[in-house]
ZAGU-328046 format. One line per field, with one value per residue (C-alpha): residue number from 1; x, y, z. Coordinates in nm, 2 decimals. Each point is the difference from the previous one (the first is absolute). Example, Ala and Ser with C-alpha at 12.3 -4.5 7.8 and 13.67 -1.06 7.14 Angstrom:
<nodes>
i: c(1/2)
c1: c(1.23/0.14)
c2: c(-0.45/0.34)
c3: c(0.78/-0.07)
</nodes>
This chain:
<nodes>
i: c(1/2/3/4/5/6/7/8/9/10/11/12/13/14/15/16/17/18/19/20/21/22/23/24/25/26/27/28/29/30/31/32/33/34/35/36/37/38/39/40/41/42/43/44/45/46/47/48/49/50/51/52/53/54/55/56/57/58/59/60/61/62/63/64/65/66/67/68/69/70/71/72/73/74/75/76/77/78/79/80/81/82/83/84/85/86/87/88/89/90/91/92/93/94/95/96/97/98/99/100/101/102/103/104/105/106/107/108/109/110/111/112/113/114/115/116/117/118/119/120/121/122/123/124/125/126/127/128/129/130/131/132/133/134/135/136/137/138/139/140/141/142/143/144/145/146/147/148/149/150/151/152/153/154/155/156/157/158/159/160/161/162/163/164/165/166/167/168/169/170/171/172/173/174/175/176/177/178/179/180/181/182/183/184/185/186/187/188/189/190/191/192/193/194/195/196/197/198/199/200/201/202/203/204/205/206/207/208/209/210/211/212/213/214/215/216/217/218/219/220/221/222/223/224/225/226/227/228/229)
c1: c(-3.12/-0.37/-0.18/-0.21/-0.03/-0.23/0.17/-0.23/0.16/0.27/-0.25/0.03/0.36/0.00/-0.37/0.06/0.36/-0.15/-0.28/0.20/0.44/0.02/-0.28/0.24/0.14/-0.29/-0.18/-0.33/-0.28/-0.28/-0.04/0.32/0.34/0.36/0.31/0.15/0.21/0.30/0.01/-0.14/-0.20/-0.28/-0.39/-0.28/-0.38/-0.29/-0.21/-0.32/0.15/-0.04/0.36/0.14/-0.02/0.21/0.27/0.00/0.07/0.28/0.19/0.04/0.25/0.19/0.02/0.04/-0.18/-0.17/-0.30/-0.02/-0.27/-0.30/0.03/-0.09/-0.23/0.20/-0.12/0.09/0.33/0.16/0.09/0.06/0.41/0.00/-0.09/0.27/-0.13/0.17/-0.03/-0.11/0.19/0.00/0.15/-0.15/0.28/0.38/0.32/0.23/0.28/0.37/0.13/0.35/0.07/-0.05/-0.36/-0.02/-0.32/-0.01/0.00/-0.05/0.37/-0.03/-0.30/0.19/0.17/-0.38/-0.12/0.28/0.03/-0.35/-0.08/0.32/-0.19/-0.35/-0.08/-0.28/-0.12/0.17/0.02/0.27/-0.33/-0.10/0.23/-0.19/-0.30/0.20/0.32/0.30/0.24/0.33/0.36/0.30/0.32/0.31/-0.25/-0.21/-0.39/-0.01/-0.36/-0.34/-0.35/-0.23/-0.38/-0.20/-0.40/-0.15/-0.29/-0.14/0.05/0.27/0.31/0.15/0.32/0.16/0.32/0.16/0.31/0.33/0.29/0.07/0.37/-0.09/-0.28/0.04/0.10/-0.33/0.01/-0.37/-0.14/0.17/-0.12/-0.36/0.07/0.06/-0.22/-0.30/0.11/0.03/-0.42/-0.07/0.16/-0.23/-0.31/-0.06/-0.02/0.23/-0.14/0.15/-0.04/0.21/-0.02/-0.17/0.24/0.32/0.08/0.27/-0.10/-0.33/0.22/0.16/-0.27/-0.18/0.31/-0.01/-0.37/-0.17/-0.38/-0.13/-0.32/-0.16/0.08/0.04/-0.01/0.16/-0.12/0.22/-0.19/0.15/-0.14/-0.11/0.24)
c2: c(-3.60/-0.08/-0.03/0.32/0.20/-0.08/-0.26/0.04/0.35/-0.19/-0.15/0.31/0.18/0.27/0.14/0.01/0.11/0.29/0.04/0.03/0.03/0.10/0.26/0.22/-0.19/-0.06/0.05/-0.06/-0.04/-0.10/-0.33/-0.11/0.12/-0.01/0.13/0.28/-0.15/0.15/-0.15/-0.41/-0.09/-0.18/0.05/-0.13/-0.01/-0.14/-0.23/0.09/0.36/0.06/0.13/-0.06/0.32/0.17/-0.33/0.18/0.34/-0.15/-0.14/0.33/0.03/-0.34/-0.26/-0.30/-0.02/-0.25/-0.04/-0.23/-0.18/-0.11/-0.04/0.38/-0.01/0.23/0.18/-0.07/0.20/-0.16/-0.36/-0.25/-0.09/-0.23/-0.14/-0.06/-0.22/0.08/-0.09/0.24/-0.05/0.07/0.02/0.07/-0.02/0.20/-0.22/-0.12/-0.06/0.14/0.26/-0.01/0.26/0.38/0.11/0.33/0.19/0.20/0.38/0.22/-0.03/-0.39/-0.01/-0.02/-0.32/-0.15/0.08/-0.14/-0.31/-0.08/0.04/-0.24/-0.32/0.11/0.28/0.18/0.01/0.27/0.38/0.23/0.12/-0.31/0.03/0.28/-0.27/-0.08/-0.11/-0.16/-0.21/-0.09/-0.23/0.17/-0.20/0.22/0.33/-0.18/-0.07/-0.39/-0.08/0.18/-0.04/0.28/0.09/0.08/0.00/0.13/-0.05/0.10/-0.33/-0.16/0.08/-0.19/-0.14/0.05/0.04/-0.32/-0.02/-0.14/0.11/-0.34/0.04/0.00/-0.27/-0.30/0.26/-0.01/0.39/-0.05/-0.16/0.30/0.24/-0.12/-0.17/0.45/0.14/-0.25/0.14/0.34/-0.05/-0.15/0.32/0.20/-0.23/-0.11/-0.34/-0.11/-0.18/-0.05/-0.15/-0.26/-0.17/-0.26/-0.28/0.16/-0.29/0.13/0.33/-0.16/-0.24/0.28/0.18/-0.30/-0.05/0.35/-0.09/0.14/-0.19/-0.03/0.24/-0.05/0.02/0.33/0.10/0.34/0.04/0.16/0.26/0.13/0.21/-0.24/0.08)
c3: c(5.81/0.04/-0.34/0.03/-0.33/-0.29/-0.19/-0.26/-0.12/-0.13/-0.27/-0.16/0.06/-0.21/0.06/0.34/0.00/-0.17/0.18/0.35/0.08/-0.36/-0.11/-0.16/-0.27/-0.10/-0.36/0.10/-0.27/0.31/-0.14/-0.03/0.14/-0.14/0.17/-0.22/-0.25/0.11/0.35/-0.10/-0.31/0.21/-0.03/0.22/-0.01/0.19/-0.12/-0.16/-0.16/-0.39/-0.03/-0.35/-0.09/0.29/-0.07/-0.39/0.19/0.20/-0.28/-0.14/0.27/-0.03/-0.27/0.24/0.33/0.22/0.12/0.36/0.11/-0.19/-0.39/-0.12/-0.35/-0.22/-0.32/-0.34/0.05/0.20/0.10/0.25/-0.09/0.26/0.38/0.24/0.29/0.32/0.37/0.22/0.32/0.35/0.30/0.41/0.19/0.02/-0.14/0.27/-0.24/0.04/-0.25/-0.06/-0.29/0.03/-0.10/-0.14/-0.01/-0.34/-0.11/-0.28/-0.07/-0.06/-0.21/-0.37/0.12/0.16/-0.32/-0.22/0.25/0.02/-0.36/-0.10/0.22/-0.08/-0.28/-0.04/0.30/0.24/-0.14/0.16/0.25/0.12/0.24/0.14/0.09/0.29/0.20/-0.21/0.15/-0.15/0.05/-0.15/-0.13/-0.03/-0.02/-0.26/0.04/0.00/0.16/0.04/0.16/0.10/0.01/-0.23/-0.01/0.37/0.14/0.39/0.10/-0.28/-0.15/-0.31/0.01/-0.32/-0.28/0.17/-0.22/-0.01/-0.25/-0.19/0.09/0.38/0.06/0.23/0.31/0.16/-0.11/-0.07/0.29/0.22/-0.09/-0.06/0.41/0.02/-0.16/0.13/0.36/-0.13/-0.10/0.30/0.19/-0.18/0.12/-0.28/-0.23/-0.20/-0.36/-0.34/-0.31/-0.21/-0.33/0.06/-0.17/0.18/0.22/0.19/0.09/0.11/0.22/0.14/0.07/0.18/0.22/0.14/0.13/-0.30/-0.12/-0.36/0.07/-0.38/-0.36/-0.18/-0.32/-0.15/-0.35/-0.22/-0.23/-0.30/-0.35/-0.28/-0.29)
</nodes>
């Protein structure tokens, strides 16, 4: 794929998310945006915006939310809890790698066991409508859910790959980097680019990542914003 779309988007995820694919889950204050609660506790603004007080509004909603991008200035009630630094990520081409396991693509019926399965690897993240963000993609063992990846911020021009997880009784299979090969190819169907975004000290997801032809765009930060006690 030729490198076309404004890279620079991607700077700022959540503003333009918001401002584009995913206008409707938005709570928008006008200087800042955050995705309703509900669907993914994430908040971005552009720089320059006074926008403490419509972060204060927000957390009326939610307790613990993130804010993505640039380091927000908070009021006195609330605080930064802490910074995780993560590797924006990116990919320009489709995967030409084999898939051997049955992929399927997820429904209303299977969103208890997304929820359960992705909040067992990484809680606190993914709410039961996340997964309404965009296209799951799941392996099943012996009718279980063993494996996830799916989409979730959206953009024009970008779509995040997201919830890779693996249940810790069924890593090592390569269940992962299937259905990440998948749903990459499913993005690129949609002509879109694929991106996502990793912690930046997880070695071997970033290897993994890297050997399915994805580049380290730029650091990220998502600051986690919680009330002061």
């Amino acid at each position: 794929m030729v490198k076309t779309q404004d890279d620079k988007k991607l700077d700022n995820p959540v503003w333009f998310s918001l401002s584009e694919t995913h206008q409707s889950f938005a709570v928008d204050y006008g200087s800042v945006k955050f995705y309703h609660p509900d669907y993914c506790p994430f908040g971005g603004f552009e720089k320059g915006n006074a926008i403490a007080k419509s972060i204060d509004e927000y957390s009326e909603m939610v307790d613990s939310f993130f804010i993505v991008g640039e380091k927000p200035e908070l009021s006195n009630l609330l605080k930064l809890n802490k910074e995780l630094v993560c590797l924006q990520m990116i990919v320009y081409n489709p995967i030409d790698i084999a898939i051997n396991d049955a992929i399927v693509k997820l429904t209303d019926k299977h969103i208890d066991a997304l929820y359960e399965l992705v909040n067992l690897v990484q809680p606190g993240y993914f709410k039961k409508k996340t997964a309404l963000l965009g296209n799951y993609y799941g392996i099943f063992k012996n009718d279980e859910l063993v494996a996830v990846t799916g989409e979730r911020m959206q953009m024009n021009d970008f779509i995040e790959v997201s919830a890779v997880v693996t249940h810790p009784n069924h890593t090592g299979k390569g269940y992962a980097k299937q259905l990440v090969v998948h749903t990459v190819n499913e993005i690129f169907k949609q002509n879109k680019t694929p991106y996502l975004h990793v912690i930046e000290d997880n070695k071997g997801a970033i290897q993994l990542y890297e050997k399915l032809g994805f580049i380290i765009r730029r650091k990220i930060s998502f600051w986690n914003i919680t009330k002061q006690i």
